[in-house]
MARBA-3410 file (N, C-alpha, C, O; in Angstrom, 1 decimal):
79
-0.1,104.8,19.8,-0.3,105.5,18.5,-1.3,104.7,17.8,-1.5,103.5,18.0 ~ -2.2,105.4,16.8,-3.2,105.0,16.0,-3.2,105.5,14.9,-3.4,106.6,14.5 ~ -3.0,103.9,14.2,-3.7,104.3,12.5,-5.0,104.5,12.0,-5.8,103.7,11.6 ~ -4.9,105.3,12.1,-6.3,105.9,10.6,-6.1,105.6,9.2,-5.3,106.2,8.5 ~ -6.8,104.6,8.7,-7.0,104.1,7.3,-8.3,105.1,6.5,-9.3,105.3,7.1
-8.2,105.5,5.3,-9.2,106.2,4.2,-9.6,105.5,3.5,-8.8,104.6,3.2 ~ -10.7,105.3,2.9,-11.5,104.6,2.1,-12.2,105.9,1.0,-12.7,107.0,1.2 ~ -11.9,105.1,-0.3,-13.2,105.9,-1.1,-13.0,107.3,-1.3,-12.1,107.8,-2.0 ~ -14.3,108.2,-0.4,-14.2,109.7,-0.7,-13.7,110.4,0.5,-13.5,111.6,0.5 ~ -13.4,109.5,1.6,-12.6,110.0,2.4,-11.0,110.3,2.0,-10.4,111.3,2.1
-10.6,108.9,1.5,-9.0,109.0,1.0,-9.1,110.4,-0.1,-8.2,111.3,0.0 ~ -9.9,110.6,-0.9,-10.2,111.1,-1.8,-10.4,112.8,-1.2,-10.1,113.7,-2.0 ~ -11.0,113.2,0.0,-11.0,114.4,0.9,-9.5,114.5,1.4,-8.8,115.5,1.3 ~ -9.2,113.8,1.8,-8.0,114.1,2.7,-6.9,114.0,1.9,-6.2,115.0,2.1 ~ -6.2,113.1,0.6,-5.1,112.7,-0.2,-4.2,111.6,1.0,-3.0,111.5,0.8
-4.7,111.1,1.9,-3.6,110.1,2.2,-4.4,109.0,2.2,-5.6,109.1,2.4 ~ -3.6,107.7,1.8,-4.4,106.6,2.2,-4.5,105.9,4.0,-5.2,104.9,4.5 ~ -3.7,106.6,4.6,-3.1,106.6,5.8,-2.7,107.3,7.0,-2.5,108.5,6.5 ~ -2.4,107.4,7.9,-1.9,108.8,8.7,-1.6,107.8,10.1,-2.0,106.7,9.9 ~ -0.9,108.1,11.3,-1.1,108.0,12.6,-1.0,109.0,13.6,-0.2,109.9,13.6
-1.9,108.8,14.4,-2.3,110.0,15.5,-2.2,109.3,17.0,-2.5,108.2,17.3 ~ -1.7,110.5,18.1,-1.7,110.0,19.5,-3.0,110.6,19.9,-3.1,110.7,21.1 ~ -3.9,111.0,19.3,-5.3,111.9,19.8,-5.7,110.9,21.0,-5.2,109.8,21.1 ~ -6.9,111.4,22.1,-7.3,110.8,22.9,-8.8,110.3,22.4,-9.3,109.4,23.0 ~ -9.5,110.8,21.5,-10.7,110.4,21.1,-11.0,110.4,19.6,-10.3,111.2,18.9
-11.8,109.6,19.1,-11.9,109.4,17.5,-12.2,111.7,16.9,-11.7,112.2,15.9 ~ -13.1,112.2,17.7,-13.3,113.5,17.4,-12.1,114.2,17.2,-12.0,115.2,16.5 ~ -11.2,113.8,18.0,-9.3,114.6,18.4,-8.4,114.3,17.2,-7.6,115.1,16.8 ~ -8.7,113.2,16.8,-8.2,112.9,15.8,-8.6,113.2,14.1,-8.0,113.5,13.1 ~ -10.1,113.0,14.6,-10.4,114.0,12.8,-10.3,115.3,12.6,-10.2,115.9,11.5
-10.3,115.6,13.5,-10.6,117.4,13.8,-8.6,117.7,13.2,-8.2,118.4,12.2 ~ -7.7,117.1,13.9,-6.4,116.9,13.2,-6.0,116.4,12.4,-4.8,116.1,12.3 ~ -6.8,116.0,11.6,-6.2,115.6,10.1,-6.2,117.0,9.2,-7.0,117.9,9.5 ~ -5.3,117.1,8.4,-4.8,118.0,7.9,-5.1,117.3,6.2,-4.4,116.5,5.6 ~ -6.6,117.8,5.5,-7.1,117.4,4.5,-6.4,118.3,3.7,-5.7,119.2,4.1
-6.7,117.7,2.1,-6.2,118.1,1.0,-7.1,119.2,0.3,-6.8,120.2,-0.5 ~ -9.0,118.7,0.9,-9.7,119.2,0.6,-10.5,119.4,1.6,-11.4,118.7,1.7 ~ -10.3,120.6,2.8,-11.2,120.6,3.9,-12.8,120.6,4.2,-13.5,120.1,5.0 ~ -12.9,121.7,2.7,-14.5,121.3,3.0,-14.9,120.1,3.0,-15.8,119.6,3.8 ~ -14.6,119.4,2.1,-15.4,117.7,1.7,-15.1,117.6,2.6,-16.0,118.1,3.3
-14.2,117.1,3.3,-13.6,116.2,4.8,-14.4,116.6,5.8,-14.6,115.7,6.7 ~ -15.1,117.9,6.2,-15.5,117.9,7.1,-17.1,117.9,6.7,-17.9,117.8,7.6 ~ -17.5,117.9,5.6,-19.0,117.5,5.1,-18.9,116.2,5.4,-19.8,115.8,6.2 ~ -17.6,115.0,4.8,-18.2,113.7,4.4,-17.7,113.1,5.6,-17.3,112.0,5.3 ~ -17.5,113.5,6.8,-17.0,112.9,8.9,-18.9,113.0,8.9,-19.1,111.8,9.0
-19.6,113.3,8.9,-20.7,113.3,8.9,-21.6,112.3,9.1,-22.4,111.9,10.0 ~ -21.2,111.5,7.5,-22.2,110.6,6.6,-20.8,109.5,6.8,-21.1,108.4,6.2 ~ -19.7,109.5,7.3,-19.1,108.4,7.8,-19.5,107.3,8.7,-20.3,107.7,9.6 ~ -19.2,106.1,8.7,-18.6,105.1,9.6,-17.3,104.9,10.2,-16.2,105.3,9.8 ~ -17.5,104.2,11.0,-16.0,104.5,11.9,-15.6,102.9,12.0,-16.5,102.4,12.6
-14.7,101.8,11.7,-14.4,100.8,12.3,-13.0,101.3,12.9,-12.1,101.8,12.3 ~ -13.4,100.8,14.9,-12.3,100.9,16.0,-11.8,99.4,16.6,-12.4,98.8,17.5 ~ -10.6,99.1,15.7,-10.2,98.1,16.0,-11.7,96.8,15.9,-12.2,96.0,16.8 ~ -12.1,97.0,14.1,-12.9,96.0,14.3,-14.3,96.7,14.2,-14.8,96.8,13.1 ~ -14.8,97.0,15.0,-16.2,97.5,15.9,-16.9,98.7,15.2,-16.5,99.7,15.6
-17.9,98.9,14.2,-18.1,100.1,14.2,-19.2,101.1,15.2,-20.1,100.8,15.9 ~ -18.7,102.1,14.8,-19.3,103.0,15.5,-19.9,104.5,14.6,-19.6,104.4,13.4 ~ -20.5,105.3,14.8,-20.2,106.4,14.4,-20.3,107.6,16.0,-20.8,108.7,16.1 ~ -19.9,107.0,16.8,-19.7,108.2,18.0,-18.3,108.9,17.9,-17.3,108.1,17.9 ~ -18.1,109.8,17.8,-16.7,110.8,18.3,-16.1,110.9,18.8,-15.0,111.2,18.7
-17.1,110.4,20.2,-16.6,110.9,21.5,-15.6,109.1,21.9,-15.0,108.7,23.0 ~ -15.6,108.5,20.9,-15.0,107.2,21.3,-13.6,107.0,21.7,-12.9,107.2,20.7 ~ -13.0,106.8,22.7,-11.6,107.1,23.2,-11.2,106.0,22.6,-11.7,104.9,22.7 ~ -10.2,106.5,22.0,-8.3,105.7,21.2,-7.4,105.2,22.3,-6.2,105.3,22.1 ~ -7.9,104.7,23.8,-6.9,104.4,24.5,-6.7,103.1,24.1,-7.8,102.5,24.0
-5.9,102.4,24.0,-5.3,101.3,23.5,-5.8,100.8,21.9,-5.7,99.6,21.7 ~ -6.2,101.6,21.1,-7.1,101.2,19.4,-5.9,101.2,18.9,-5.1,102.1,19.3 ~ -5.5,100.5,18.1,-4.4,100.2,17.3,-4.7,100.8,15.9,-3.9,101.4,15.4 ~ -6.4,100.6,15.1,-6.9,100.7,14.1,-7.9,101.5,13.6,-9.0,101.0,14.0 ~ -8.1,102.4,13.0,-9.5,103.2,12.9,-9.4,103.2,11.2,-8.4,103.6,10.5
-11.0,102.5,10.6,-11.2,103.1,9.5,-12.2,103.7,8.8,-13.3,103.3,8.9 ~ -11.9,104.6,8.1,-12.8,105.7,8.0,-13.5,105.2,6.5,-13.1,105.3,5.4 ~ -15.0,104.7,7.2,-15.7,104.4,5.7,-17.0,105.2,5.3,-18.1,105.1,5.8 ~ -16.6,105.8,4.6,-17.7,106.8,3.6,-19.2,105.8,3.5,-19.6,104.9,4.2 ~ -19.8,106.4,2.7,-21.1,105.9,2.1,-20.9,105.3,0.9,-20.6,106.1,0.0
-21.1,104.2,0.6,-20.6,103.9,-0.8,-21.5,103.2,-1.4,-22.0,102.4,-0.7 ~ -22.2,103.3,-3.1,-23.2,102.1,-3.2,-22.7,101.2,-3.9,-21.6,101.5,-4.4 ~ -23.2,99.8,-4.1,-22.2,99.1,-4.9,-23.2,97.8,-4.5,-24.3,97.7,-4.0 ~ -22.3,96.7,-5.2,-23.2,95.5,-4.9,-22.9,94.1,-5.5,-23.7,93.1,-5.3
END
């Protein structure tokens, strides 16, 4: 099983700060989140980053076989 953490305007698209999923790939898994606000959520998977267990990525196709952690970070500016 894998957690999915929300950040920002992602927590903010979807309404959880959290979720867990058995999906087989980071794409299996967004595609089944069940947003609060679908269009944002699937505009702002886009302009995301991905940290998997640590690592980021922005590939989809990244398999969740043994990932304990996924967090979903938006674009944010700040400083």
């Amino acid at each position: 099983m894998t957690t999915i953490r929300f950040f920002a305007a992602a927590r903010a698209a979807v309404g959880l700060d959290e979720t867990t999923t058995d999906a087989h790939t980071l794409d299996d898994a967004l595609r089944a989140v069940q947003a609060d606000d679908p269009e944002r959520w699937t505009a702002l998977q886009e302009r995301c980053s991905y940290l998997v267990d640590g690592v980021s990525t922005r590939d989809r196709s990244t398999p969740f076989m043994g990932v304990a952690l996924v967090d979903v970070m938006p674009p944010f500016a700040g400083g």
